[in-house]
N, C-alpha and C positions, 0 to 999 in steps of 0.2 A: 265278957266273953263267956264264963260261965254259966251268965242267966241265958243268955243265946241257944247251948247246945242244952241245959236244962228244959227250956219252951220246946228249945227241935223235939226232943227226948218223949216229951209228953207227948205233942200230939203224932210221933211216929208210932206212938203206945196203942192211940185213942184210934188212930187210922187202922193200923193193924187187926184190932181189936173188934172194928167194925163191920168187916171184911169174913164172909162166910167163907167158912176152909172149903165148899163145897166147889163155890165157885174158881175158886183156883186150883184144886185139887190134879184137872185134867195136864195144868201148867204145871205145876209141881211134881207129876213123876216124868214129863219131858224133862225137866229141869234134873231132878237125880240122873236119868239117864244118862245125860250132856255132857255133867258133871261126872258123871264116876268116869265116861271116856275118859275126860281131860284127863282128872287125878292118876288114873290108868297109866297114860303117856308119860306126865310129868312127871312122876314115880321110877320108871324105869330109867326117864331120862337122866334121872341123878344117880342110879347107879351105873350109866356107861361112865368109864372113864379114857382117854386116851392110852392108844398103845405105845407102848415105850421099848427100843429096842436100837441091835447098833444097825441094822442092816439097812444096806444102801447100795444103790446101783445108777448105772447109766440114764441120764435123763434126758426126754427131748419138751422143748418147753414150745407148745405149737400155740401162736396168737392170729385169728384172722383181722382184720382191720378194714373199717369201709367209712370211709369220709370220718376218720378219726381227726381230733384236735392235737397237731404234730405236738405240740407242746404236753400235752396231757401223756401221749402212747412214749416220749420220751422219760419224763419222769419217772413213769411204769416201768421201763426194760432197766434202769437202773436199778428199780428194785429186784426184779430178776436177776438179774446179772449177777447181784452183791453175793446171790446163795449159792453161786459157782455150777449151774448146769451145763451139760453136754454142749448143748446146744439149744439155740433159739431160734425158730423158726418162725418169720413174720408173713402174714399171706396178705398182701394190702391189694387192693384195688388196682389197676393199672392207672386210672384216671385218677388217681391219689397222689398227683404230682408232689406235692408239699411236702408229703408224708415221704413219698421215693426220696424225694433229694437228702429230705433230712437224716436217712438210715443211711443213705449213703456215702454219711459223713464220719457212720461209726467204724472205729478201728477195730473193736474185740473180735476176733475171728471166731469166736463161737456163736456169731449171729450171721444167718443167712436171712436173706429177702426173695422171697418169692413172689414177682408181680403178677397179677392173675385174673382176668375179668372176672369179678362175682356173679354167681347166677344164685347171690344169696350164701348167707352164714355155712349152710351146712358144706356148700362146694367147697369154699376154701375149708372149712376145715378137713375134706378129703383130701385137699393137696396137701395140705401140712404132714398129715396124718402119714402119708403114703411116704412122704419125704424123710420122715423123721428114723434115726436109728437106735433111740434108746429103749433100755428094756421098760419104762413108765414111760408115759406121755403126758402131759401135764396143759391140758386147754385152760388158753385164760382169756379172757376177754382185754379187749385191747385199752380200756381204762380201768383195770384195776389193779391195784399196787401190794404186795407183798409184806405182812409182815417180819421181822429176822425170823429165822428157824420155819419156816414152811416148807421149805424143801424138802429141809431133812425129816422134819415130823411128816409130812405127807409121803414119804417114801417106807414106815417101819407098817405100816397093814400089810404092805406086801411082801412078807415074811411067810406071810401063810398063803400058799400057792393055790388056795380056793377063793381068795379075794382078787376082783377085777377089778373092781372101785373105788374110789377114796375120796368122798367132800370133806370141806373143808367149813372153819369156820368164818362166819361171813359178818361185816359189818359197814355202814355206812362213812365213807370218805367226808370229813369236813362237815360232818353233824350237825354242827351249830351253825351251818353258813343257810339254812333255809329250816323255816318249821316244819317245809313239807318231807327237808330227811330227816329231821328229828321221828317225824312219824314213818319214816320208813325204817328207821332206824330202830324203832320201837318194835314194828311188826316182824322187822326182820330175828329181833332179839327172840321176843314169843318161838320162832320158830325153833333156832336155833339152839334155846334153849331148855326147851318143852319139848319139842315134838322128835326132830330127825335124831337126837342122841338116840333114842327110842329105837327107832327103826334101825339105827346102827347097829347098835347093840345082837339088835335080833338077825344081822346078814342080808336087812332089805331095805336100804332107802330110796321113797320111789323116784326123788329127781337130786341127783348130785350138779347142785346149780353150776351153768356153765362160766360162772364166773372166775371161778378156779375148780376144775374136780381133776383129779389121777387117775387113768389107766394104764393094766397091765396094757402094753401093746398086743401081745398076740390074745386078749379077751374080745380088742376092739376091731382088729383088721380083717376080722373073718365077715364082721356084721357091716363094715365101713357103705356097701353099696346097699346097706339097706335102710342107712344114716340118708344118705345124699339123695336117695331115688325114693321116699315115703308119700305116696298119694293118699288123701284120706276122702271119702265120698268123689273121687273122681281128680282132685286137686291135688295139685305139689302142694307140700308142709314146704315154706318159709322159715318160721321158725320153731320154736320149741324141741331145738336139736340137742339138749340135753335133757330131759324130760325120756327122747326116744331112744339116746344110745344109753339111759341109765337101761330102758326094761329091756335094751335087747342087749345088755352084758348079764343083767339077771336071768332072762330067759334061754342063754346060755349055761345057765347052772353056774352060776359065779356069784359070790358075795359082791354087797354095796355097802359100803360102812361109812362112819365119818369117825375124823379124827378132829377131835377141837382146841387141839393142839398146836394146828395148822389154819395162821388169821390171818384174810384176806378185805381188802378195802376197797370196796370200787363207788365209782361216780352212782348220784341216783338224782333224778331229776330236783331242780328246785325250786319248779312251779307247779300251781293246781292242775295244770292241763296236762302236764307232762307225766304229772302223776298220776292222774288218769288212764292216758293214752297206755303208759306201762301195765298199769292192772287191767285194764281191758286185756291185752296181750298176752300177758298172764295166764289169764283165767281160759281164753282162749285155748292156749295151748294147755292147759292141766286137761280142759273137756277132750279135746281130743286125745290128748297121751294116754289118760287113766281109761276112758271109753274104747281103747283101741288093747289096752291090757285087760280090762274085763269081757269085749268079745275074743281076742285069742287065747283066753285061758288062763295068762300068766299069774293077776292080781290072784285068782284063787289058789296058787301055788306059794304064795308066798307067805310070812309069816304073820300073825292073828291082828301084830299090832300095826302093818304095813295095812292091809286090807283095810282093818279101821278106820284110818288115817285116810286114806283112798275113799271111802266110800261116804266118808264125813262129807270129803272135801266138794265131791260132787254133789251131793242132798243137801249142802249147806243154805242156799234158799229155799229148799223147801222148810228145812226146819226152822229156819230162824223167822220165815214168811207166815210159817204157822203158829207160832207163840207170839209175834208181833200181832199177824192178826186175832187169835183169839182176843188178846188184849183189847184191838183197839176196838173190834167191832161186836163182841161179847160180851165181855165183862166191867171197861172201863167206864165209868162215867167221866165225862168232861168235864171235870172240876177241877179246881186246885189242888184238891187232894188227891184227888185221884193222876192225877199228869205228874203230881210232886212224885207220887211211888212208881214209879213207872220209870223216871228220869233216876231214882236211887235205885232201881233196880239196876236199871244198865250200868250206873256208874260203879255199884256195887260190883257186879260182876265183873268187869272189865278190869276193876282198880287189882280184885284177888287173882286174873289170868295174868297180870302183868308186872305180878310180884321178879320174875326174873329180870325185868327191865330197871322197877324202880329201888330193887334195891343197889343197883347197879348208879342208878343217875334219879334218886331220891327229889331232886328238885322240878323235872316235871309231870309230878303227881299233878300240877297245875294243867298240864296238857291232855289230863284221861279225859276232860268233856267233847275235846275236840276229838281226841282218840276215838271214844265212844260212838260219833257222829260219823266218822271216816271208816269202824269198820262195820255199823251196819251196811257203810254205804255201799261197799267191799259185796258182801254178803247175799245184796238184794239187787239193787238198781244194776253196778255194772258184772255181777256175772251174770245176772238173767239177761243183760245184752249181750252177754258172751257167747253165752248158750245158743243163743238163736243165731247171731252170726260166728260160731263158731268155725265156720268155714270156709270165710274170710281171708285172706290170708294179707298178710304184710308188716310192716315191724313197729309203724308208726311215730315212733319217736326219732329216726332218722332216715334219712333220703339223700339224694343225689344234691339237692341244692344246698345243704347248711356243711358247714366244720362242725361234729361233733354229735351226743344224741341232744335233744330238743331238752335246755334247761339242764345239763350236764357237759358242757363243754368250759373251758378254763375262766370263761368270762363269769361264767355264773358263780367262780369259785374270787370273784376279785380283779380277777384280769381281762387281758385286751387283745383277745383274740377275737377276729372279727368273724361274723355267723355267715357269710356268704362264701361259698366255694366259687373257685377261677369258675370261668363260662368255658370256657373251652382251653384244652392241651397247650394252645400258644402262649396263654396269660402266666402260664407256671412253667416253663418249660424247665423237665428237671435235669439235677444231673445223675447221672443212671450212677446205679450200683459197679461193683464188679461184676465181670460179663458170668462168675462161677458163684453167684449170689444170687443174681436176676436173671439165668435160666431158664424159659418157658417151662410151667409144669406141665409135665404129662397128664397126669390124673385131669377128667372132666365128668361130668355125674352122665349118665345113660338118661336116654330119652325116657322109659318108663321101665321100672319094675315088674316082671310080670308075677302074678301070685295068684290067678285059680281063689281067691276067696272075695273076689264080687267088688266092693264098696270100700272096704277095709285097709287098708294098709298091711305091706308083707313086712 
């Protein structure tokens, strides 16, 4: 093995060696740039540390739900439930027969069901929102499960009565049950623990994922119909409705913090397609959210490393398309030596950005090749299809016909829950709630927002 990284050692020598500084030189101060960002981010991000305090208050724990996996949204509400909230407010589908019957089997009185035809994520979460009496609100996606002490740790930011916001921190459900959450699980880590402490820290993180995030309630009920009624180029926004209610708590003059004292676990797809379809969606909704914060103003009000981070996130094909191609169509020659540095370049890079990962789970440094492949692919192919159909709207990874999201439902966790939803109300017919649980909501989003600023979003 010795003589092995010996030989390597040489001719990484000899190759390097032969290689005019001149020619790479243009790569080389992209590459400091790139770099000093990161180290910039990562740096602060180790000195946020969580806030610690006794204060605590009224909580409403608001969950929307649409063709969830009843098996999956039940395991979840026990995790809830365990950390003693106010209340829990489920906003399901009406056509959610399965899911009705089975809530309305639960005894705890601090969970109400609100059935509610979706016209999409954001409406139910107005009804919840509207519903709910606690001084935080706590959205959470309806398969993700709760570490102990989330409550209480996600309740001590709001302490200081300039803070609206509060993520959480996030990691992937059953890790090892697909390679493709292993790799979400990895990218989710990079962020979590590189970037948004960062932006915590400074009173601006630009998306408190809606997988679990806190709000003051009165930060969010002012902005609520501008949550549910956002057009972008002419179009209802479907999704990326935490992305929109983080910037319009910040553009209300409110901190967005995180606490990563507060760990949360949700479902992430466990196939290639599905993990696709999500980063498509993804990146989608970042183009519009951040594009809709740098024309109203906001991103430029906000703090140097929030901006940064924002404006990486959208030029990130250009830059990473412009260092790939100077390589490929410049300076590389097609040889083996030259594809060899190229491949240690990326692996290099990727292996030192994802130091928070592996020192955490050391054993799949085996994984950075794949890693390395998955996030140019991230970077280049699907946000430049993002970009162009950014306008798109839909959620992709679940719909009317399956239980559950596509490649995240109980089956793909081991179990046997079947992917087809009843056809129609007759095949499931449930049995209803109590009649002061299942209530018609009032709350319904308006036909259109009016805003006087053209194309945009108010």
């Amino acid at each position: 093995m010795s003589s092995f990284f010996d030989a390597f050692w040489s001719w990484l020598v000899q190759a390097v060696g032969e290689t005019s500084w001149r020619d790479v030189m243009p790569l080389g101060i992209a590459g400091v740039f790139v770099w000093g960002l990161w180290l910039y981010r990562a740096v602060l991000s180790r000195f946020a540390k969580p806030v610690v305090n006794d204060y605590r208050t009224t909580t409403s724990v608001v969950v929307p739900a649409y063709r969830e996996d009843p098996d999956i949204l039940l395991d979840c509400l026990e995790t809830w439930l365990a950390q003693n909230p106010t209340e829990v407010i489920i906003v399901p589908d009406v056509a959610d027969h399965e899911v009705i019957r089975r809530l309305s089997l639960v005894t705890d009185p601090r969970v109400r069901v609100l059935a509610f035809e979706h016209r999409g994520k954001r409406s139910a979460l107005g009804v919840g929102i509207r519903a709910a009496s606690g001084e935080v609100v706590v959205l959470v996606d309806s398969d993700t499960r709760w570490e102990e002490g989330l409550l209480d740790a996600v309740q001590m930011p709001f302490a200081d009565p300039t803070v609206g916001g509060v993520g959480t921190q996030q990691n992937v459900y059953q890790r090892r049950s697909s390679v493709w959450r292993r790799i979400a699980d990895w990218l989710v880590n990079l962020r979590y623990y590189d970037y948004v402490p960062a932006m915590g820290r400074a009173g601006a993180v630009a998306c408190l994922s809606g997988r679990t995030a806190a709000y003051r309630r009165a930060a969010i009920t002012p902005v609520l119909t501008n949550l549910e009624d956002e057009f972008f180029l002419g179009r209802r926004c479907v999704a990326g409705d935490d992305g929109r209610l983080t910037w319009l708590v910040l553009a209300s003059g409110y901190k967005t913090v995180h606490q990563s004292s507060a760990r949360a676990l949700s479902m992430f797809p466990s196939s290639f397609r599905a993990f696709v379809k999500q980063r498509v969606r993804w990146s989608r909704n970042s183009y519009r959210c951040y594009l809709t914060a740098l024309y109203k103003g906001w991103l430029w009000r906000a703090p140097l490393v929030t901006k940064i981070t924002v404006l990486q996130i959208l030029l990130t094909p250009v830059t990473m398309g412009m260092a790939l191609g100077y390589l490929l169509l410049s300076r590389l020659e097609l040889t083996g030596r030259g594809i060899a540095l190229v491949l240690i370049w990326l692996l290099l890079g990727r292996g030192v950005r994802g130091y928070s990962h592996l020192r955490r789970h050391p054993q799949e440094l085996l994984l950075l090749p794949l890693l390395a492949v998955v996030v140019v692919m991230i970077s280049l192919p699907i946000k430049l299809y993002a970009f162009i159909t950014m306008n798109k709207q839909g959620w992709l990874t679940r719909n009317s016909d399956t239980i559950g999201g596509e490649g995240q439902n109980s089956a793909s966790l081991g179990g046997t829950t079947p992917v087809a939803a009843p056809a129609t109300a007759a095949a499931a017919e449930p049995a209803m709630a109590p009649a002061a649980a299942m209530e018609p909501a009032a709350a319904t989003t308006s036909a259109k927002a009016t805003s006087g600023l053209g194309a945009f979003p108010s």
